[in-house]
C-alpha positions, 0 to 999 in steps of 0.5 A: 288712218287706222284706229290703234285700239278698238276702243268699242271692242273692250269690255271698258269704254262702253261703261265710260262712253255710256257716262260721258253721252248721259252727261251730254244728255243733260246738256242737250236739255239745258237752256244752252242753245243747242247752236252755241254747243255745237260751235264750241264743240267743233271749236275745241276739237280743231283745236285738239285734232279731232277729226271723228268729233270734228266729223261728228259735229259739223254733221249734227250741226248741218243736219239741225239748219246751221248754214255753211257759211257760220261751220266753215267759220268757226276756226276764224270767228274773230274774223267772222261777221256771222256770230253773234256776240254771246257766241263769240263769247262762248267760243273765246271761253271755249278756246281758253278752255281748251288751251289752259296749258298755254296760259294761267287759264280762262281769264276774268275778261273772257270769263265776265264777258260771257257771263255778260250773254249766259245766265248762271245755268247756261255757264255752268252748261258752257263749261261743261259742254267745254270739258265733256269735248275735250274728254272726248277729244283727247280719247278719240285722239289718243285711240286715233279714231278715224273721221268721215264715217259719221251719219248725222244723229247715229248716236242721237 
């Protein structure tokens, strides 16, 4: 696949990416578990298509110690028996988050349900964390940025 545009070529996007990974820079720094970011960041980009973010994530998180087992079960975490239940939260809030176009939006059972396992901080974090990848999801994927190219920590 080839990239329809050279999104890092134009004089515009440095000036936007550079906002969206400060925005990431203060997330990384919340109290947020660096694991629960990086579960609902593959989650909402299977959802989306994103296959550099997909590339991206899975590499950052296997590089940070999260097995196998829990990355190739992300897509199926109802199934899974390998996450815990905040994280199941963070991920069925992630989903809906995602999929606002699909329903009246987030539930209040998702909602309270996750605010059962996150302080306020760590939900405003979750949120954030959940719209930061979609805006990142839907440029790459508009722009068909392809995947596989992606060493761990490359934009650390």
């Amino acid at each position: 696949m080839q990239a329809r545009i050279d999104a890092f070529g134009t004089e515009l996007a440095p000036k936007i990416v550079k906002y969206f990974v400060s925005a990431n820079k203060v997330l990384v720094g919340s109290t947020l578990p660096a694991a629960t970011q990086e579960l609902v960041k593959i989650r909402a980009s299977q959802i989306n298509g994103c296959g550099w973010c997909l590339d991206m994530h899975t590499k950052d998180a296997a590089a940070a110690g999260e097995t196998s087992v829990r990355l190739n079960l992300v897509g199926a975490w109802r199934e899974a028996t390998v996450f815990t239940e905040a994280e199941r939260a963070a991920l069925e809030l992630a989903e809906q988050g995602t999929r606002i176009a699909d329903s009246a939006g987030v539930t209040d059972d998702v909602w309270a349900n996750a605010a059962k396992h996150y302080d306020e901080e760590q939900l405003m974090a979750l949120v954030a964390t959940i719209a930061l990848i979609n805006a990142f999801n839907r440029m790459n994927v508009i722009t068909r940025q392809p995947a596989g190219g992606y060493q761990p920590g490359q934009y650390a």
